[in-house]
Steps between C-alpha positions, in 0.01 A plus 500: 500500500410133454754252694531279170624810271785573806593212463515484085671835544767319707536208222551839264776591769316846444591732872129594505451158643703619832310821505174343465562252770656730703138742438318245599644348800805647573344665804336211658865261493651850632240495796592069499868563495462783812279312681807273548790714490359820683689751232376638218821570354572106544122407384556700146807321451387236542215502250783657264636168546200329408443668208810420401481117542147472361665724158753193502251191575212635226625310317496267450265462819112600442358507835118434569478794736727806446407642781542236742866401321583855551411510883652167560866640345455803712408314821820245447745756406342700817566248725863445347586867561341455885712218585795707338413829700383337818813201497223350764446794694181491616360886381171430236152494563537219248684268730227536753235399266695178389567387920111517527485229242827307673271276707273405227772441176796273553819655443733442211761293703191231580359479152705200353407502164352772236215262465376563826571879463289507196219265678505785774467771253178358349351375861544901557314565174199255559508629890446841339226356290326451808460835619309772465578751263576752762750283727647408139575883421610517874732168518690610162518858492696429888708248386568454118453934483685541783202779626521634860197402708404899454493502165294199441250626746512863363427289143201325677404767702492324819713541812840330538417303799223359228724394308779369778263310610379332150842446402557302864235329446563382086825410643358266728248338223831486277676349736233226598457444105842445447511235769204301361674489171793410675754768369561557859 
């Protein structure tokens, strides 16, 4: 079904909106949501959840791209229940994949203002812009997916050190970008 009549079905508070969505994407924001919590039973949840806040934001909210709003929830209430579960224990494959990116992203504590959050966010964007459409699928499915560095490479059907060694090495060009723009 079209994203446009989920979402009309939502303005018609009809339930077939949440099954439709739920159809439709409900198993890629599970995969999202396990990806970062490493339990199913937490991952389902957790897109339970999502449902749940999308059914109470539509509407009056029409997003652009159901899909992407839907994954974005997910991914945010995700992360909510791992820093719940975890209390900064140091146990998810997700926590890995966010130190590799420590030495190329500021943290929180040195961004001063949401401006230049928001001026990092799109430097990231137009950095992406720049690469290849392969490194692209690699770069985001790692760290906005949350993907091991075996499933990316069994979804490019290429060996991990392949793709260890391409994510080193976007790291590095992010990391040099974000220096020349000055974000760090």
């Amino acid at each position: 079904m079209d994203n446009s009549k989920i979402i009309d079905m939502f303005f018609e508070r009809s339930e077939q909106a949440i099954v439709e969505l739920s159809q439709q994407y409900g198993n890629q924001a599970k995969a999202i949501a396990n990806n970062v919590l490493n339990n199913i039973d937490d991952a389902e949840e957790c897109v339970n959840d999502a449902l749940l806040s999308l059914w109470n934001s539509i509407p009056p909210m029409r997003p652009n791209h159901l899909q992407a709003y839907l994954i974005k929830v997910t991914k945010n209430i995700a992360l909510n229940r791992l820093d719940y579960n975890t209390s900064k224990k140091r146990n998810s494959h997700y926590d890995i994949a966010l130190d590799e990116l420590q030495d190329c992203i500021p943290s929180r504590e040195n961004i001063e203002s949401k401006i230049i959050e928001q001026e990092l966010s799109k430097a990231i964007d137009d950095f992406l812009g720049t690469l290849p459409k392969d490194d692209r699928v690699i770069f985001v499915g790692r760290y906005w997916m949350g993907e091991s560095v075996l499933e990316i490479a069994n979804k490019l059907h290429c060996s991990q050190n392949i793709i260890a060694v391409k994510l080193f090495r976007i790291r590095k060009r992010l990391k040099h970008y974000l220096k020349k723009e000055r974000l760090l």
